[in-house]
Each structure stands twice: as C-alpha cells, then as structure tokens.
N, C-alpha and C positions, 0 to 999 in steps of 0.2 A: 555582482555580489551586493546584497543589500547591509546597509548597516543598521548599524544597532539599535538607531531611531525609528528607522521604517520597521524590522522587525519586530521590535517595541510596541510598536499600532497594527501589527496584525490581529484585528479582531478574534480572539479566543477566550474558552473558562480555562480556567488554572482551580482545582481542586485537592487540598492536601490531604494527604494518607498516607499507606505503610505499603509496604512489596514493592515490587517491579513498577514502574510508571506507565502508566494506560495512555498509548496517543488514540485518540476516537477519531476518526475520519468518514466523516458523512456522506449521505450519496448527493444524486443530482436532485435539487428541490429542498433539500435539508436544509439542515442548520449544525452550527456547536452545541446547540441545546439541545435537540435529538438524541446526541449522543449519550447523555448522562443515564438516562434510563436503561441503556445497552450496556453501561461499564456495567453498571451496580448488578444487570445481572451474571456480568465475570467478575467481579467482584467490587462489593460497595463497599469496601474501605480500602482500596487503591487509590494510588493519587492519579490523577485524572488531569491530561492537556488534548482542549481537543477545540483546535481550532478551524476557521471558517472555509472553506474554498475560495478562489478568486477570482473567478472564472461567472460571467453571468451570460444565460441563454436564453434567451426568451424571458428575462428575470427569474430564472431558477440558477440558481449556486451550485458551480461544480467545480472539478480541482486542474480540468485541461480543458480545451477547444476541442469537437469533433467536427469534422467534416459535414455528418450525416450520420443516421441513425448507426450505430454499429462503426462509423470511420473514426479512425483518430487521427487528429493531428499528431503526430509519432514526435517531429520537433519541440513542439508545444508540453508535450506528455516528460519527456526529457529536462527542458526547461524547469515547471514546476516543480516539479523532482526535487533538482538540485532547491529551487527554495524552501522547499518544504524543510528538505534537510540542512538548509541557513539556520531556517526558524526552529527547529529542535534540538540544536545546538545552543540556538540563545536562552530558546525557551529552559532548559538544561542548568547553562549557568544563571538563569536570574532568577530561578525558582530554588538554585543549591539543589538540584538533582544530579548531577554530575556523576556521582557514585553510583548512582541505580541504573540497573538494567533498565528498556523500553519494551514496552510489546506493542507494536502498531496493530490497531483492529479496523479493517473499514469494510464497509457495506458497500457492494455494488460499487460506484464509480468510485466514490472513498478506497474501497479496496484493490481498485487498479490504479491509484495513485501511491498505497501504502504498498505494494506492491512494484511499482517502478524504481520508490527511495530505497525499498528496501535491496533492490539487485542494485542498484549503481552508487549506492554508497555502502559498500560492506560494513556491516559494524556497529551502524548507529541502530539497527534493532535488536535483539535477542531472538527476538520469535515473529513474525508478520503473521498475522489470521486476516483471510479473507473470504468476507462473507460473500458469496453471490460473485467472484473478482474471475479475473480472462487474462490472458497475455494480454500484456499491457501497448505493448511497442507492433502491434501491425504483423508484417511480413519479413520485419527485420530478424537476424538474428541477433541472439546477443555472444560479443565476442570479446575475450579478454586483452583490449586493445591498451595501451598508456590513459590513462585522464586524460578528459579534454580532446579527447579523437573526435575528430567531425562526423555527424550523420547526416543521411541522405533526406530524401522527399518524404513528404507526409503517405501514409500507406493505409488501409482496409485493415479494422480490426477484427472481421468477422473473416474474409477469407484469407486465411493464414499459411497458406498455401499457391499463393500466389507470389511471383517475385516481382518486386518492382523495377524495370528498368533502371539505372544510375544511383540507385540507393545502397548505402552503404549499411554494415550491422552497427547495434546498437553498443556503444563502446564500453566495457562491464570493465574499474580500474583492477580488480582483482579480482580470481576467483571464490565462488560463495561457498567454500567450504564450512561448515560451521554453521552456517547462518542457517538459519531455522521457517519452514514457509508452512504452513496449515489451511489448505483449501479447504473450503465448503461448499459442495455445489448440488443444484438438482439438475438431474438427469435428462431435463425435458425444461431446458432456460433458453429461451429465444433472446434473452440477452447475453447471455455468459455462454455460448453454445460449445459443445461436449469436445466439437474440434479445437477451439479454441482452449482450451483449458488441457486437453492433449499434449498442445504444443507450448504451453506453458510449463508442464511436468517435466518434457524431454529438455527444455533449454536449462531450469534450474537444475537437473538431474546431472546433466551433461557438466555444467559448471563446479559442481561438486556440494551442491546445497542437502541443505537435510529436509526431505521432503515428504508430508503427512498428507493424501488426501483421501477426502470422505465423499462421498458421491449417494447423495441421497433420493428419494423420488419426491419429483416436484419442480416447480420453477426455480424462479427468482425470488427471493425472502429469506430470512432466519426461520429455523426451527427450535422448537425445542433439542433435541439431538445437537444442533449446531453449536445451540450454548454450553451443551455438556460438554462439547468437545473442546472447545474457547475455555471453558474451565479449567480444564485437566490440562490445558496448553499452557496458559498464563499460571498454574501451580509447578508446572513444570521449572517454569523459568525462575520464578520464588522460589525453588528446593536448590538451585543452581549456585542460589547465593548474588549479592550485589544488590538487596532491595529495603534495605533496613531502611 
C-alpha cells in the first residue's frame, strides 16, 4: 500500500467541473495529456483525473508489464490495479470528490487497466467505458474468492482459452452486481480480438455485472459512434445522481 506522499506525486491533471468525475486512462505510448481531448468529447465540463501509467517499454507508458505482444503479465495486471485504485481514492479525497460518482474511460491498454480496477474493486466506478479493451486477466477466471486470495502465473492474453497449468483465478472480493461495463470494440481488432472480448462478456455476465456491448466494424480506435455511446453512458451515470 502506497501512502499518501507517493500517491501525492503520482504524475497526473486534476481538472475541476460538474457531474460524475472522468478518470481518463491512456493507452500504450500516451500520456495524461492525451486524455483531455477525449473527456471534452464525453463531456468538457466534467471534472476530469487522469493520471499517468507506470509502467515504461521500450519508453512508451503503459499501466502493466506484458510478456509479449498480446501476453500479459496477469500478476502485474492485478498489482497495478489495486494502485490505481490507492490513487482514486486519494485522488478522491484531496480533490473533495468524495460524493461524486467516477466513470473510468480508457483506450486500449488504459482500458484494460480501467477494466481490471473496475472488477476487483467493486464500487469505486459507476460505469467503466472501454474503448478498444479485452479481458484483462489472461486465461484466468475471475472468481468470487475473499480479498487478497493469491493468484497464479502470468498467462496469454490473446489465447483465452487455454489453461495454464498451476494457475489459479483471478480473485473478484465481491460480486459485480451493479457495476456497470460499456465495451467498444471493432470487429476485425488484432489487438482486442473478438475471442477475447467474448470471454470478457461471459466472465462479467456470469458475476452479475451490468453489461453494454457495441461491436462495431473496424479495428482498433475510437469512432465517432464510440463517443455517442461514452456520452449517453457518462449521462447515464449524471441522471443517477451523486455528481453535483
């Protein structure tokens, strides 16, 4: 657990506004500053936290370790996670956001990272939109074990369908009932590929998440359609209540 201090100097914008609060999460190669251009088009007077990855590859910033093109480090993935959700916590109380709903948005690897916080910490989103995003955790399942259950070996995040020998699932502390997931994806993504995202549907389905996906034609990218639908997400969550 990081404290307050480290937290404190996690490189991020902090942007004040009205509604629900926008966590921005960038992909691989990005930045925090990337993201401002994407709130404003879900909406440019939300308040807006959208901090850095931590992660560097080849000097591109990303939010986990892979293996290899498509592998994830599944521990690693896990790990972050829980900081991510240190830091919007702190972020939270040192901005006086406390009261507001969050809608985490990320693109591509951003969105398999806002995607991982959002199953293993119930709660701290309202709504996760992922733009371009995949099951996050490999080959693991995700299973409603205690906090804090131990997980197994790193695993393939493209073939999902394989099991890893000695690996355990992914430990979920409580059911995602409630919780709210908004895929975006194209049809023809050699990064986000259609199996993957399959097995992403069935696991949040199976847990009891509320789950919206759009499946559009094309790769990897935002569309316009994408934003229409990030819109009517994030309005969603402001008619809800908690974002004054």
């Amino acid at each position: 657990m990081r404290t307050d201090t480290e937290l404190a100097a996690w490189p991020h914008l902090y942007r004040p506004g009205t509604g629900p609060v926008l966590l921005m999460l960038h992909g691989t190669g990005g930045s925090e500053i990337d993201m401002l251009g994407l709130s404003d088009e879900i909406d440019p007077a939300a308040a807006v936290i959208a901090p850095r990855g931590q992660v560097l590859e080849g000097g591109a910033l990303r939010w986990f370790r892979r293996l290899s093109e498509g592998v994830f480090d599944v521990d690693d993935v896990v790990f972050r996670a829980g900081s991510l959700a240190e830091f919007v916590g702190w972020a939270a109380s040192a901005y006086d956001l406390s009261a507001r709903k969050i809608v985490a948005a990320g693109f591509s690897n951003g969105a398999n990272i806002a995607l991982a916080t959002g199953i293993l910490s119930p709660g701290l989103f309202d709504t996760t939109i992922a733009f371009s995003g995949m099951y996050p955790f490999g080959a693991r399942a995700m299973s409603t074990h205690p906090a804090g259950a131990p997980v197994g070996t790193a695993s393939t995040g493209l073939d999902v369908s394989q099991d890893v020998a000695g690996s355990q699932d992914v430990a979920v502390s409580t059911e995602l009932a409630a919780q709210r997931f908004v895929l975006l994806n194209g049809d023809s993504d050699p990064m986000a590929p259609v199996v993957s995202v399959d097995r992403l549907v069935a696991e949040l389905t199976r847990t009891g998440a509320d789950v919206a996906r759009h499946t559009r034609t094309g790769g990897h990218g935002i569309t316009s359609d994408d934003l229409r639908i990030a819109r009517a997400a994030y309005r969603a969550a402001a008619a809800r209540g908690g974002g004054s």
